[in-house]
C-alpha positions in Angstrom: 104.0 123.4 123.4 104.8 120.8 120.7 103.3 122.8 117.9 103.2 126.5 119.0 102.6 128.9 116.3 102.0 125.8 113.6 98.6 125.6 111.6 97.0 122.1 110.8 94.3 120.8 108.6 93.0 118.0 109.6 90.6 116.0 107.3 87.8 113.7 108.8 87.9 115.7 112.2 84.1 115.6 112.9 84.6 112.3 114.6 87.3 109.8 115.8 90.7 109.7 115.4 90.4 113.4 113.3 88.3 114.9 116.6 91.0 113.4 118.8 93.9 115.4 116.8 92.5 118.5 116.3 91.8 118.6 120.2 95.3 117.2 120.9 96.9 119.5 118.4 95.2 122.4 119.4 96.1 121.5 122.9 99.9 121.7 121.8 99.8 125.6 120.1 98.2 124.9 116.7 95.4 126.5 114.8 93.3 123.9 113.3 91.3 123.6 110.0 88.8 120.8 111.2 87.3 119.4 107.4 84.8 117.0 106.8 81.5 116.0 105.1 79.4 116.3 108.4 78.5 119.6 109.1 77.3 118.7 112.5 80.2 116.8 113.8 82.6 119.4 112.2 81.1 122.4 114.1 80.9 120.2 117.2 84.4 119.5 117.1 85.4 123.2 116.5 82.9 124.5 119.7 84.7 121.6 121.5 88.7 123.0 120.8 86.9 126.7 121.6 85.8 125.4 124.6 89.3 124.5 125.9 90.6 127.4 124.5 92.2 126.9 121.1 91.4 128.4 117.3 89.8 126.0 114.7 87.4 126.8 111.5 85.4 124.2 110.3 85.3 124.0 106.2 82.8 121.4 104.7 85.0 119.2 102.6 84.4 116.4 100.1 87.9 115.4 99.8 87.1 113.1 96.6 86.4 116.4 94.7 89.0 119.0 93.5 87.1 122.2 94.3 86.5 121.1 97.8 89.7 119.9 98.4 91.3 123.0 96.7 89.1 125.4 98.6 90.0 123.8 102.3 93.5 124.3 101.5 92.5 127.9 100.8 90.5 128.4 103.9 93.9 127.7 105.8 95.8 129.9 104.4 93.1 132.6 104.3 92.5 132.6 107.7 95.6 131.7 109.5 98.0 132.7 107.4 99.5 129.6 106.2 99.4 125.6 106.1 101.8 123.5 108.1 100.8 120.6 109.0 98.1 118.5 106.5 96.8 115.2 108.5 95.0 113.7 105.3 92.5 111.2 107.6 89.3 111.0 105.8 88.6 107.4 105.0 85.3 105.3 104.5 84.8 101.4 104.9 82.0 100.0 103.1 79.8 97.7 104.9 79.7 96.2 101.4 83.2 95.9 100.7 84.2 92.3 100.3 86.4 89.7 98.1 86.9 90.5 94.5 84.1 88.0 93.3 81.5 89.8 95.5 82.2 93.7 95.9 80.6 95.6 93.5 82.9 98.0 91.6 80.4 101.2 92.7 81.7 100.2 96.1 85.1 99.9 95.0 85.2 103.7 93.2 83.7 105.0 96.4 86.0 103.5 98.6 89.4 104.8 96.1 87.8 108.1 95.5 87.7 108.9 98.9 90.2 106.8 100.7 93.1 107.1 97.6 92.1 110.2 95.7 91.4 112.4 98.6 94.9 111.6 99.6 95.9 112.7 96.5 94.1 116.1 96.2 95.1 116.5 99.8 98.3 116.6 98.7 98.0 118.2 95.4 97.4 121.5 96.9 98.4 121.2 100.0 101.9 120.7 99.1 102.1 124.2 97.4 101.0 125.7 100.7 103.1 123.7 102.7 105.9 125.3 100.9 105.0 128.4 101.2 105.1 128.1 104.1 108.5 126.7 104.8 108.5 123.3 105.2 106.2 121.0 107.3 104.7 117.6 108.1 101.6 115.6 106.1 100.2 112.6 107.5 98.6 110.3 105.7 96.2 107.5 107.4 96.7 104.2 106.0 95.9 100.9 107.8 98.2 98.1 109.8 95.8 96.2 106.8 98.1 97.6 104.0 100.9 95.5 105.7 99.4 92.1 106.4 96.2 92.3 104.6 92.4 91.4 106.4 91.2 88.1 107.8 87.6 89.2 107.3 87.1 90.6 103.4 87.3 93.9 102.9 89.7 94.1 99.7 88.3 97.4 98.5 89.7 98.9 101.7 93.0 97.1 102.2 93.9 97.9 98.6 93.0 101.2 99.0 95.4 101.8 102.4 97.8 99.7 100.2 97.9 102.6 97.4 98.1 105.3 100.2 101.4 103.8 101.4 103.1 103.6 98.4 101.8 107.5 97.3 103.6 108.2 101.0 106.8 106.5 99.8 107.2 108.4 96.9 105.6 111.7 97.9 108.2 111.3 100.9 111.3 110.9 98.6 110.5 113.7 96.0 109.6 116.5 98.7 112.3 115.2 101.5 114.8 117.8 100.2 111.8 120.9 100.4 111.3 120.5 104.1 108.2 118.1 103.6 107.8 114.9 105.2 105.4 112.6 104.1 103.9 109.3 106.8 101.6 106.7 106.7 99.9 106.6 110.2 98.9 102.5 110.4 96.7 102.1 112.9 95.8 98.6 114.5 92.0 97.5 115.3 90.4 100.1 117.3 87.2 100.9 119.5 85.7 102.9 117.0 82.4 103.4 115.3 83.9 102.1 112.0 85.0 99.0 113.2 82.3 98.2 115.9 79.8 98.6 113.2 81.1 94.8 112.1 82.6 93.5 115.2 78.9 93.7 116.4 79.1 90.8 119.1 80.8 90.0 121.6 82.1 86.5 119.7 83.2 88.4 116.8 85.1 91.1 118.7 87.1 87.9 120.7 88.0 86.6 117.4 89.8 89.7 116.5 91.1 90.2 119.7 93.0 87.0 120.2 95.1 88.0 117.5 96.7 91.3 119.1 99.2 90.7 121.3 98.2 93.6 124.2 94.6 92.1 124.2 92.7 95.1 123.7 91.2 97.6 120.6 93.6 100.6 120.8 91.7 104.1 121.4 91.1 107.1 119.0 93.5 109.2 121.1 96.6 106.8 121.0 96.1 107.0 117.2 96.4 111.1 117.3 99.2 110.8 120.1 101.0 109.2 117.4 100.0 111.6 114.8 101.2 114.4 117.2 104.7 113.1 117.1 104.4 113.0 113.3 103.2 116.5 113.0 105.8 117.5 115.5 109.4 118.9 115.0 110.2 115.9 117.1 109.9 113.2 114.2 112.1 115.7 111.7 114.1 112.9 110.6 111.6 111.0 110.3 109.7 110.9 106.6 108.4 107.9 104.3 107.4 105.5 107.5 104.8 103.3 107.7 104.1 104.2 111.4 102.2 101.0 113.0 100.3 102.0 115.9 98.8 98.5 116.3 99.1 96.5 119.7 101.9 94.7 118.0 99.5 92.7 115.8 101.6 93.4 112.7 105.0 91.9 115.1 102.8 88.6 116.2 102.0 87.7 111.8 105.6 88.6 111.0 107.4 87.1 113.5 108.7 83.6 112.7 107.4 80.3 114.3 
């Protein structure tokens, strides 16, 4: 198995792409730390890696707050032992977020606090624990957005996968020679409640669609295959990427006419 005897935290795993990993992860040999702000989609996501078999603890988690993010960290350690793998993929969207004349600046400090400084306290502790442990892997999930920017505003939310990058860049560089390496995870448009929530007909979702070249929304579980490989021994020369997982829209806006 891809990650026997490994231990990963996974933020965000109530739902979606976080759900999808901590199955898939648990699936490969690792002990999971499922962490999120919904109790109920947390503990659902644990029963379900149970159910087929794995370990997991579920550890309510605001990671915009230091404590919380602090104490998650020490729920790893304390129960399994040790922290190898941090996939830091808690992120909100506003359904208010917009251009800079419009979006309000509460929505703005929402979206960084959560989608920028939970990154950032992710790492913060985690990093000490991933060296204690030896060395390991931290994903961080940015957006194929960060790259080209949105057609449809949303600026609190591309600038926000923007800053996550560049943190990945330099975390990557300054920990490379500890045993850490530091991603960005990109993913394209995807079938999932946070993007369906605006692509809410069937006109808008062909609008977005004609601009990815496979034709189709990618899936929660191609988004943690790819983290897999990340958290994997498999990607070990792999460490300050900006991994697009995207349909190849990113290829069709960069490719010249």
């Amino acid at each position: 198995m891809r990650l026997q005897d490994k231990v990963a935290l996974i933020t965000g795993a109530g739902s979606g792409i976080g759900r999808e990993a901590a199955l898939l992860f648990s699936k490969e040999g690792a002990k999971v730390v499922v962490a999120d702000v919904n109790d109920a989609g947390g503990n659902e996501t644990v029963e379900l890696v149970k159910a087929a078999g794995g370990e997991a603890i579920y550890v309510h988690a605001d990671v915009s707050k230091a404590a919380e993010a602090e104490a998650m960290i020490a729920a790893a350690e304390t129960t399994f032992g040790k922290l190898n793998i941090l996939f830091n993929n808690a992120g909100i969207s506003h359904a208010n977020d917009d251009d800079a004349i419009n979006t309000e600046e509460d929505v703005w400090d929402l979206t960084f606090a959560i989608n920028v400084r939970g990154v950032f306290l992710g790492c913060k502790y985690g990093i000490p624990a991933i060296l204690r442990a030896g060395g390991g892997s931290i994903i961080n999930t940015a957006s194929f957005v960060a790259v080209l920017g949105a057609a449809t505003p949303q600026l609190a939310y591309t600038s926000s996968k923007g800053a996550v990058l560049s943190m990945t860049r330099e975390l990557s560089s300054i920990h490379a020679r500890q045993g850490i390496r530091v991603n960005a995870l990109c993913p394209g448009p995807l079938h999932t409640e946070l993007l369906m929530k605006y692509l809410n007909t069937e006109e808008r979702r062909q609008r977005r669609l004609v601009h990815i070249p496979m034709g189709r929304f990618g899936e929660a579980k191609e988004i943690a295959n790819a983290a897999l490989f990340l958290a994997s021994d498999e990607s070990s020369f792999v460490t300050g990427s900006t991994f697009l997982v995207d349909g190849g829209i990113t290829s069709a806006y960069t490719t010249p006419l």
